[in-house]
N, C-alpha and C positions, 0 to 999 in steps of 0.2 A: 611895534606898529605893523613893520609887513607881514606878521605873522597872521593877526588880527583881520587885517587884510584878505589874507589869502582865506581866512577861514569862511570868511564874509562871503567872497565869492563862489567857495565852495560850497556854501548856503544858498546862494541865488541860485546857481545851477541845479543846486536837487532840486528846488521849489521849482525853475521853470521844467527840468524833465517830468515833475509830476504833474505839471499843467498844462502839458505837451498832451502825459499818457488819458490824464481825463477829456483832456481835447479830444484824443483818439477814441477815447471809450463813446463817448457823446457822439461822434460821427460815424463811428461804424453801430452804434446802434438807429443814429437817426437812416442810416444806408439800409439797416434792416427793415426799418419802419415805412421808409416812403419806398423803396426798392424790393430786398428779398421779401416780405412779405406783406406788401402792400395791400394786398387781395384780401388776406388776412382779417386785416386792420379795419379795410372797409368795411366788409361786412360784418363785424363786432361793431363800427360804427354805425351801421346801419342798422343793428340790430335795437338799438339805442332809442331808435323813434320807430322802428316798425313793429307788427303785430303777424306771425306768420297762424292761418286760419286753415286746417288741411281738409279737404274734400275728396270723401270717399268716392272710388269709383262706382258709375253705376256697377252692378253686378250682369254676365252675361244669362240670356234669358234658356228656360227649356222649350223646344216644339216637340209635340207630336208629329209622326211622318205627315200627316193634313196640314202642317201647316197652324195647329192653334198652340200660342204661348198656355204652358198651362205654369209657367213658374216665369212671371216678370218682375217689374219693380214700379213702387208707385212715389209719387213725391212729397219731402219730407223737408224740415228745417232743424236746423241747432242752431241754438242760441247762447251768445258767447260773450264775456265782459271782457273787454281790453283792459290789461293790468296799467299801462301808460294815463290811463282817466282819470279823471275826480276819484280821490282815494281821501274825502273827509267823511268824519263818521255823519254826519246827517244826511250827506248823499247817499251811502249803503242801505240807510236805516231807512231812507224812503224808495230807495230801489229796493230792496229787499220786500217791503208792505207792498209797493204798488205791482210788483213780479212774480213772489211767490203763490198767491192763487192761481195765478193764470197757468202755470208751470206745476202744479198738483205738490207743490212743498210746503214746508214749514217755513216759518222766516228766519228760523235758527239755523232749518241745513241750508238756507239759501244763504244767507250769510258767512255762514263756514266757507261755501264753495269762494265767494267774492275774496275775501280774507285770503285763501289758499291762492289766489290770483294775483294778490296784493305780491303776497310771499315772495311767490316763485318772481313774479314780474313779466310772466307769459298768460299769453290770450288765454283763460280758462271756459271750459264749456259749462254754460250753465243749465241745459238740456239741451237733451240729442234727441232726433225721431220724432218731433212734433209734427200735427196733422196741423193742414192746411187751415183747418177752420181756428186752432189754436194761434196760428202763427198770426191771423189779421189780426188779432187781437195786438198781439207783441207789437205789430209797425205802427198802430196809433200810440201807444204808449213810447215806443223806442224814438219820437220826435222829442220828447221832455227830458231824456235820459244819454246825451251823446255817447255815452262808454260802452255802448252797449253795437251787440251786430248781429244780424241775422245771416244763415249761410243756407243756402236751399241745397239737397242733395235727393238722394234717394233709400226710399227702405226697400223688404223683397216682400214682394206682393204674390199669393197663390190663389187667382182669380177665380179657382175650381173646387175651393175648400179641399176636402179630403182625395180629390181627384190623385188616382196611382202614388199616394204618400209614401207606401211603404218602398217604393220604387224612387223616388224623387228624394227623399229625405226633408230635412228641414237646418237651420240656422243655427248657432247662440252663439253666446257671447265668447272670446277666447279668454283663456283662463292661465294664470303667469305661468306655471310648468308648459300648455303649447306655446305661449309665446316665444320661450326660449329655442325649442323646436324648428320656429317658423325660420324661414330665407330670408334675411332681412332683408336682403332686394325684392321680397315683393311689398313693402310698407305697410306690414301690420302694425299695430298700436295696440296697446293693452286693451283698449275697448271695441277691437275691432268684431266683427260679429264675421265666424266661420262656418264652414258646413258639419256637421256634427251626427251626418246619417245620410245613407240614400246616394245618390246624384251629387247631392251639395257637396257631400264630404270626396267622395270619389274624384270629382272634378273640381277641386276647391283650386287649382294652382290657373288652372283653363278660365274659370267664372268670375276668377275676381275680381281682374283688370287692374289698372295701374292709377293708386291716388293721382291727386293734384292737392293744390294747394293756391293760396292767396296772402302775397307780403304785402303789407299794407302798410302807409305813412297817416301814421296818427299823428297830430297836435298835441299840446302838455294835457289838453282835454280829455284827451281819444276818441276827438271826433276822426274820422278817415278823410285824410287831404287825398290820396290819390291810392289807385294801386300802383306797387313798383313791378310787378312782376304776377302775372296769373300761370298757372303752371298747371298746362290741360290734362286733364285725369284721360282715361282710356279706358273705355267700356273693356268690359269681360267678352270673351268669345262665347257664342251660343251655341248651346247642344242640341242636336236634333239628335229625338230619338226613334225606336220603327217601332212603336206604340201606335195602333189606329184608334183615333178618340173615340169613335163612336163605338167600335166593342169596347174598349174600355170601361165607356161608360155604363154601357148593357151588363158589364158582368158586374161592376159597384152598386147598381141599383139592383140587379136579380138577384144578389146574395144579400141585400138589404131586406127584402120583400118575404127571404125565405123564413120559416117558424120560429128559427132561431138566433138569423144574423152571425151567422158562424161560417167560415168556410174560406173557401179560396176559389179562385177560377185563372188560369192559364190558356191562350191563345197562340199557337206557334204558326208562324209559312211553312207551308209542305216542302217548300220549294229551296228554301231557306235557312232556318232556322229561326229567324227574326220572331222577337216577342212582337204579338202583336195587342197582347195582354197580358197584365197581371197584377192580380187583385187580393187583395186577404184585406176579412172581416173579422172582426170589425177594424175601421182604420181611423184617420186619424186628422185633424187640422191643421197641419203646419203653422199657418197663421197665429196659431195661438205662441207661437215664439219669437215672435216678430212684431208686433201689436205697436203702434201709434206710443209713446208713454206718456201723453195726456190721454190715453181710452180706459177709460174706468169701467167699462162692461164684463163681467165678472167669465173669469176664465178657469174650468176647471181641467188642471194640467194633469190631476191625480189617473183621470180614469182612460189616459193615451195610453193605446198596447202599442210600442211596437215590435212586437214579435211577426214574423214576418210569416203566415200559415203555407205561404204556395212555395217555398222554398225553405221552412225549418218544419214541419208539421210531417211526422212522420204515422201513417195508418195502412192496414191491411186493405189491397185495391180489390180482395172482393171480388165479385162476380166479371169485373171490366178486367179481370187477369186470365179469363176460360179463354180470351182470344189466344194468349199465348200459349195455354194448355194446347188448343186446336194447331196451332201451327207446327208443333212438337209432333203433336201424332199425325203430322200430313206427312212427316218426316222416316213414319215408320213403314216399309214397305208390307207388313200383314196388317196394317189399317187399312179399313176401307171407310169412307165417308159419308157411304150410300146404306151400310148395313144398320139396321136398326135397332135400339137397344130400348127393351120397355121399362117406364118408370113407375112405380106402381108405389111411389113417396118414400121409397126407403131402399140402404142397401147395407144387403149385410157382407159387414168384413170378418164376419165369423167368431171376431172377438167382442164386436161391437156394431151394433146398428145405426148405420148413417142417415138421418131424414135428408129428404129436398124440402126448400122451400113450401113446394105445395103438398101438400099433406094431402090429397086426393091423387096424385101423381100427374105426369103428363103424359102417358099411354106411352108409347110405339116413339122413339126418337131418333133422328138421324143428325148430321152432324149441322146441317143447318136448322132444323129444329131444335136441336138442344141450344144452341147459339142467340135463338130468336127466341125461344120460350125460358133461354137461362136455366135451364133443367139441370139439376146439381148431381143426382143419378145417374145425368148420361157421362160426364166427367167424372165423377168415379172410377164407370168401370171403365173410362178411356183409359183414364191415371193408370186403373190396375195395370191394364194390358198394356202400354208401353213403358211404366217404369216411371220413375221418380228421376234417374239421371239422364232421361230425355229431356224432360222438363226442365233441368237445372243448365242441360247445355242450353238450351234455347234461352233462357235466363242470361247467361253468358255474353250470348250473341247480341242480344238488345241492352248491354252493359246496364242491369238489374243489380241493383247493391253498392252503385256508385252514383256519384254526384252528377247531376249532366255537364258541367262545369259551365255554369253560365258565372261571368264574371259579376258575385254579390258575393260578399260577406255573409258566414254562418249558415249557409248551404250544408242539410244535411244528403247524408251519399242511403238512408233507408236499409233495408236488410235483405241481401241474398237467402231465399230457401230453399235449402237441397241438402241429399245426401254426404257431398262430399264435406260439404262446409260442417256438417253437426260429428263428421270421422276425422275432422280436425282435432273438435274438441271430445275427442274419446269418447264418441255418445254415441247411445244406438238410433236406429233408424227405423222406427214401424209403420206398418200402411195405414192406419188411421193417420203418421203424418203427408204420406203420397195423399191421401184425398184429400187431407188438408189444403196442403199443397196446390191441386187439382182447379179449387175453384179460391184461389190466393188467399187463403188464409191461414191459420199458425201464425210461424215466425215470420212469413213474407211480410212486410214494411216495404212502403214509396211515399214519395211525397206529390202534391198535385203537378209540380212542374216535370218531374220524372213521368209520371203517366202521360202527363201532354206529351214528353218529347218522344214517349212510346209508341204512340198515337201519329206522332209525324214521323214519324221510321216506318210504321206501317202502311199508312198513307202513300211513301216515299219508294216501298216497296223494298223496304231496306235500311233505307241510309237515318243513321244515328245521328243527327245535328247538334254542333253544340250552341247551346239556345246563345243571343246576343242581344243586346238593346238598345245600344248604341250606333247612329248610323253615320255620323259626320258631327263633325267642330267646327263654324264658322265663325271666323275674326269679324268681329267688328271694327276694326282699324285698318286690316288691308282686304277683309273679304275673301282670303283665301281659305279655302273647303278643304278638310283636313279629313279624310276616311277614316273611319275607326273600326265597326264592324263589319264582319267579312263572312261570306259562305265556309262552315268548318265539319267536317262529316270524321267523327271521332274512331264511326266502323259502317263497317257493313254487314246486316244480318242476311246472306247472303243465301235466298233459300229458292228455288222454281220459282218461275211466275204462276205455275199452275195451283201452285200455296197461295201465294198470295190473290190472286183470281178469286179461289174459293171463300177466303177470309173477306173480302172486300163483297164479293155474293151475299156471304153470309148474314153481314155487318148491316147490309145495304133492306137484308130482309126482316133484319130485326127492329130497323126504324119505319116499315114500311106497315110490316103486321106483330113485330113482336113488343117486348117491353116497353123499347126505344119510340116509341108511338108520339111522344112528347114531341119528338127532332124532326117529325114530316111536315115537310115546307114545301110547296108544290112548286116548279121550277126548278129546283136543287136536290140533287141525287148526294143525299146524306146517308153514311156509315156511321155506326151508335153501337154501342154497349153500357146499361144500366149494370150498379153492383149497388150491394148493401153489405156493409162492414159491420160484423158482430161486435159488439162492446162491451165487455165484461162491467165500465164503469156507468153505464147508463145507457141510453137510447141508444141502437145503430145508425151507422155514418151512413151517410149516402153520395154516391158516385155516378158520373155523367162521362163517354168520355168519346170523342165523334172526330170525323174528321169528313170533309165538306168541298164542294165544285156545284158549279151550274149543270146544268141537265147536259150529258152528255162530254162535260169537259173534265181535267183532270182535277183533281182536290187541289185546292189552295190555302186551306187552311185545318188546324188539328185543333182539339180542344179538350181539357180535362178540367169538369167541375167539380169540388166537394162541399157539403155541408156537413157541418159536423151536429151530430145527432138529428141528424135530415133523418131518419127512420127509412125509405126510400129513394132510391137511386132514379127509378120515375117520376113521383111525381116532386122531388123535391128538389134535384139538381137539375132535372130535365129540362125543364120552364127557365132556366138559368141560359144552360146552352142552347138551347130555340131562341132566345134574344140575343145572345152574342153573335148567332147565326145570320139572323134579321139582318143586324146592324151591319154586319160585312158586308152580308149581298146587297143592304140597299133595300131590302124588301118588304112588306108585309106579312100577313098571317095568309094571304092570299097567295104567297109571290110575286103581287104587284112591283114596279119599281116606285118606290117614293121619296121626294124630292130630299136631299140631306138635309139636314138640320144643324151643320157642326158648327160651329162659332167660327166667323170671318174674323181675321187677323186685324185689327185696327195700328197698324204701321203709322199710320200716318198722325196720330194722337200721338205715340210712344215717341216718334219722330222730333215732335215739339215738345216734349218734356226735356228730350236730351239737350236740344236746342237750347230752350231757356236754365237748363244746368250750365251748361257752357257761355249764357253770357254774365 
C-alpha cells in the first residue's frame, strides 16, 4: 500500500506540474495577446468589420512660365463593392443587371469582379475613372444597394489637347515588371497610372504626391457606420516650366497650317537658354490615355507619332549654315567683306560645275549681298579661298556635331563636316566637298533645336547655352519653390565683335530686303536667314532661323523653324517664325501692341475640387 501510494502522489504531481505549465503557456500567450502585441490584435480585429478604400493623390499640375496649367486634373469616381455585404446570390445577380450597364460591362465580368471581392474579403473596385455624369447615375441606384460605395478622386486632364505633347508626355497604366521597380514608399498599386514619356515620366517621383485612404466600419450589411480613420493624400508638387504659351502656341498652329504639317519649331532666351518653345509635327493628344472609362467616343491611338522631330530629326541646315561660312572667313585676314564676287549662276570647280539657286545669277556680290540674296556662288568662292578647315574650326566653336544637351531623352548630337573628321576615316577630301560644305550641305546634319541654339550663340554674340525647360518645383503641401533650371554656357565662340557686328548687319538686311522678307515686323529689328535642304527622297526641307529685340534693344529671343518637305525656307517656314515673333512681342502684322489672349489660371475652381476631395 505505501508503495501504491507514493506512486499515486507521484501521479498527482506530474498532472499538477503540467497544469502548472499549460497555465503558463495560456498566460504568457494571453501576455502576448492583450500586452506584447496588442496593437497587433486590434487592428486584425479591426480589420474584421472595416473596409480600407485608397485614394489616389491628386497629381501635381504643369504651368507654362504665364502662368497657364496646360497639364491638370479633372474629377473622377470609383466605384467599389464592400466584401463584408450582402454576399447572397440574388443580391449579386440584381446588382450585377441593375450596375453593369451603367459601368460599360458585361453582367458576367461584373460578376467575376463581386465574387473576386467575395474571395479575397477586401473592398474590390468595380470601376475606376468614372465621369461625373456617370457617377449621378450610380448615387440613385447605390440607395437600393448598401454594399456598394462611391470614392471621388481625380484623373489627368490636358486642357490644351496636343498643346507641347511631345514635351509634356503623357500617363498609363503601370505594368507588374515597373511595379517591382517602383519605391514602395511612394504607394503605387498595380493599377496605378505612371508617366510613360515627356514631363510625366521625368518628373513622376515630384507629380505624384502621396495616396490616402479611407477605413471604414461597415455593418454585416456593408452599409458604412462611420469612418475610423481618413488618411489625407498630398497633392503632387507642380512644375513650372519656361515655355511661353503663346509662342507655343503660334509655332503648333504655323507648322499645322504649313503644306504639309511636318516639321518642328524651337524658341530659345538670348539671354538664357530657356526653351521658350518647342514643337514637332505632327503631335499628339495625351488625353487619349487617360479618358473617362465610361467614354465610349472612339479613340485612334494607332496614328500617335511620338517621335520627337526638334530634338531626334536630323537634316542638312542648308542655306541658314552660310551664316557660319561668313563668320569663318571674317576670320581670315586676306578676306575682305567689301570685295565683290560675280555670280553669273554657276561656278566652276574645274572638275565640276556648281549651279546657285538662281539660274540667271545674282550679278556683282558682296558679303552682305550674298547673305541677303543667299547667293550660293558667292560662298563658293569664299569656301575656296579660305579653306574647308576654317570652316570646320568655326564648326567647333559653335559645338556643331554634338548634342546641345537639353536634358530629354533620345537627343540626337547631328553630324560634324569637315576635313579632319572624313581623315579620321581614311578618306579623301575634295572641293566639290568644301562647297558643299560652304552653303551646309553634304554630310553636315543638325537638328532644329541645334540650329535654334546656333541662333542663340549668335545672337549672344557667342555664348553656347545649354537649352533648359525646367524653371522651378512648387510643393503643394508646404509651398516651397524648389529651382531647377539654371543659366549654363557650355562654350564660347569667341570671335571680334566687329564679326559679329557684320553678321547681325547682315542678317538684319536680309529680313529687311532679302529672302528673310517673311520676318519684317515693323517695331522689331529682326535678324533671319532662309535655307532650303536638298532631298534626294523627295521635296526639299525648308528652314527659318532669326533671332529678335524691339527696335533698338538687344535680341531676346532665337528661333529655328523646319518643315519638312516645306520646298522653301521663305515662304514656308518663314510665316511660321513671323507668328512665333508676333506672339512674343505682343504684336501684330503692324507692330501694334495687342491685348494677350493667353488663358487666366482658374485657381480658384481647381481650389474646390481639392476641397471637396478632401472632404
Amino acid at each position: 500500500m505505501p508503495t501504491t501510494k507514493i506512486f499515486f502522489n507521484a501521479r498527482l504531481k506530474a498532472l499538477f506540474l503540467i497544469a502548472c505549465a499549460a497555465c503558463g503557456v495560456i498566460a504568457l500567450r494571453l501576455v502576448d495577446i492583450q500586452v506584447v502585441r496588442h496593437g497587433y490584435y486590434l487592428e486584425m480585429a479591426e480589420r474584421n468589420r472595416t473596409q480600407v478604400l485608397y485614394q489616389t493623390a491628386p497629381r501635381g499640375r504643369v504651368f507654362t512660365s504665364d502662368g497657364v496649367a496646360v497639364a491638370s486634373n479633372q474629377p473622377s469616381f470609383s466605384f467599389y463593392y464592400l466584401a463584408a455585404g450582402r454576399k447572397d446570390t440574388p443580391y449579386l445577380q440584381h446588382l450585377a443587371q441593375d450596375f453593369a450597364p451603367k459601368l460599360g460591362l458585361s453582367e458576367d465580368a461584373l460578376t467575376d469582379k463581386l465574387l473576386e471581392g467575395l474571395k479575397s474579403g477586401k473592398a474590390v473596385a468595380l470601376a475606376e475613372n468614372l465621369s461625373p455624369k456617370t457617377t449621378i447615375a450610380l448615387q440613385e441606384l447605390q440607395i437600393y444597394y448598401p454594399g456598394v460605395y462611391l470614392l471621388e478622386e481625380t484623373k489627368r486632364d490636358y486642357p490644351y489637347g496636343s498643346f507641347a505633347s511631345h514635351l509634356i508626355g503623357y500617363l498609363g497604366s503601370m505594368e507588374d515588371s515597373e511595379w517591382r521597380k517602383r519605391d514602395l514608399r511612394m504607394n503605387y498599386r498595380l493599377n496605378s497610372k505612371i508617366g510613360k514619356n515627356g514631363i510625366e515620366k521625368k518628373y513622376e517621383r515630384e507629380l505624384k504626391g502621396t495616396d490616402g485612404g479611407a477605413y471604414l466600419e461597415v455593418d454585416y450589411r456593408g452599409r458604412v457606420k462611420r469612418v475610423i480613420e481618413d488618411r489625407k493624400w498630398e497633392p503632387g508638387s507642380d512644375v513650372y516650366l519656361t515655355l511661353n504659351f503663346a509662342v507655343q502656341r503660334a509655332a503648333e498652329e504655323g507648322l499645322k497650317k504649313t503644306s504639309t504639317g511636318r516639321g518642328a519649331a524651337v524658341a530659345l532666351d538670348t539671354r538664357t537658354g530657356a526653351v521658350l518653345a518647342l514643337a514637332s509635327a505632327p503631335a499628339y493628344d495625351p488625353n487619349i490615355f487617360v479618358p473617362y472609362s465610361d467614354d465610349t467616343s472612339p479613340k485612334n491611338n494607332k496614328q500617335i507619332s511620338e517621335y520627337n522631330l526638334a530634338i531626334q530629326g536630323t537634316y542638312p541646315p542648308a542655306s541658314t549654315f552660310k551664316i557660319l561660312t561668313a563668320i569663318a572667313a571674317l576670320q581670315d585676314p586676306d578676306f575682305n567683306p567689301n570685295d565683290k564676287i560675280k555670280c553669273p549662276g554657276y561656278y566652276n570647280a574645274g572638275s565640276r560645275v556648281f549651279k546657285c539657286w538662281k539660274k540667271t545669277g545674282h550679278g556683282p556680290m558682296n558679303l552682305e549681298d550674298g547673305l541677303a540674296n543667299s547667293c550660293d556662288v558667292y560662298f563658293y568662292a569664299t569656301a575656296a579661298q579660305i579653306g574647308s578647315a576654317a570652316i570646320e574650326r568655326v564648326q567647333r566653336a559653335f559645338m556643331f556635331g554634338r548634342p546641345t544637351g537639353i536634358d530629354l531623352p533620345g537627343e540626337r548630337s547631328g553630324n560634324m563636316y569637315g576635313p579632319t573628321k572624313r581623315a579620321r576615316n581614311k578618306s579623301y577630301w575634295f572641293i566639290g566637298d568644301t562647297l558643299n560644305l560652304s552653303i551646309g550641305q553634304g554630310e553636315l546634319l543638325v537638328t532644329p533645336i541645334k540650329l535654334a541654339q546656333f541662333a542663340a550663340a549668335v545672337a549672344s554674340r557667342g555664348k553656347v547655352f545649354r537649352p533648359y525647360y525646367v524653371e522651378k518645383l512648387v510643393s503643394n503641401h508646404t509651398g516651397k519653390e524648389t529651382p531647377v533650371g539654371k543659366t549654363e554656357i557650355l562654350n564660347m565662340a569667341d570671335y571680334p565683335a566687329d564679326t559679329y557686328n557684320l553678321i547681325w548687319h547682315s542678317m538684319k538686311h536680309t529680313t529687311d530686303a532679302g529672302t528673310a522678307r517673311w520676318a519684317k515686323i515693323p517695331g522689331l529689328d529682326v535678324y533671319a536667314k532662309t535655307g532650303t535642304a536638298q532631298n534626294p527622297h523627295g521635296d526639299d526641307h525648308a528652314w527659318f532661323m532669326a533671332f529678335a529685340g524691339r527696335a533698338g534693344e538687344e535680341p531676346s529671343i532665337a528661333l529655328a523653324v523646319f518643315v519638312e518637305y516645306g520646298l522653301h525656307g521663305s515662304s514656308a517656314a518663314g510665316p511660321v517664325a513671323r507668328e512665333m515673333l508676333k506672339a512674343y512681342f505682343g504684336v501684330d502684322d503692324r507692330g501694334k501692341v495687342v491685348a494677350s489672349d493667353v488663358p487666366a489660371a482658374n485657381d480658384k475652381e481647381y481650389s474646390e475640387l481639392l476641397e471637396n476631395l478632401g472632404d
